[in-house]
C-alpha positions in Angstrom: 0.0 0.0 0.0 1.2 3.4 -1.0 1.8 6.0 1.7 -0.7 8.4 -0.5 -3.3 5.8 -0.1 -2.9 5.2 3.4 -3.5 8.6 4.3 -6.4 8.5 2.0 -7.9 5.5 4.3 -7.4 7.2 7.3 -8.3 10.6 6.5 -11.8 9.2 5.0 -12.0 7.0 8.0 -11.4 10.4 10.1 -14.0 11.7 8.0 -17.2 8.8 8.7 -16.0 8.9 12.8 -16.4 12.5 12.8 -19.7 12.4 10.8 -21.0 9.6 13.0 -20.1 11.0 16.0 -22.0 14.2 15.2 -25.2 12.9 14.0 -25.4 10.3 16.6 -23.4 12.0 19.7 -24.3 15.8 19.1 -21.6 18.0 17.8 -19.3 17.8 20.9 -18.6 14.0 20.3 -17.9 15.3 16.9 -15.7 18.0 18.3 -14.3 15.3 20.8 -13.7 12.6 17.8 -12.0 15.2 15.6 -9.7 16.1 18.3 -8.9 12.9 19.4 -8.0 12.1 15.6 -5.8 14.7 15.0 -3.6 14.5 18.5 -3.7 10.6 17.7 -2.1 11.5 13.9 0.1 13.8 15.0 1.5 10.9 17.9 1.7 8.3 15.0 3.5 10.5 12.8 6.4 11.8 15.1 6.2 8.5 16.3 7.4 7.5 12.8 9.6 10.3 12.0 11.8 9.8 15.0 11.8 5.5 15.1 15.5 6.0 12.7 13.9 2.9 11.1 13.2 2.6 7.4 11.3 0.6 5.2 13.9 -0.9 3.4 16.0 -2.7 7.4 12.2 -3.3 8.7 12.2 -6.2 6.0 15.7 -7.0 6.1 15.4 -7.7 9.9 12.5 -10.1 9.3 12.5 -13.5 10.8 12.6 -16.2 8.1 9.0 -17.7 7.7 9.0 -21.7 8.8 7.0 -23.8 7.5 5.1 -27.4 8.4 6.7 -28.9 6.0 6.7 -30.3 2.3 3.2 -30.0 1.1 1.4 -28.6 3.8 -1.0 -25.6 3.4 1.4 -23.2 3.7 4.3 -24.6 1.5 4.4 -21.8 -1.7 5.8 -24.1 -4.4 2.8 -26.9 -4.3 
């Protein structure tokens, strides 16, 4: 998934929490949602920014995948 699209999801799914939260809560659960998304965002994204991690050693670090065996359901080549 491309970081453009993620944002996408999670603005839009800011979007439908606000929404809900204003025509079911009243407009200061909406206030309250939208606040709660945007401090949570923020967290995420710092959060991200300052991990000195990128992409690229997160899947060189990755633990080799073990399998049950020959031919079980998760062997890829049968």
């Amino acid at each position: 998934m491309t970081p453009v699209i993620a944002i996408i999801l999670v603005l839009v799914l800011a979007a439908v929490l606000i929404g809900l939260g204003t025509a079911f809560g009243g407009p200061l659960l909406g206030l309250i949602l939208a606040a709660v998304v945007i401090i949570g965002g923020l967290v995420w994204f710092f959060a991200l920014a300052g991990s000195k991690t990128t992409t690229s050693e997160v899947v060189r670090e990755a633990p080799d995948q073990e399998f049950f065996g020959p031919g079980g359901p998760d062997d890829p080549t049968s």
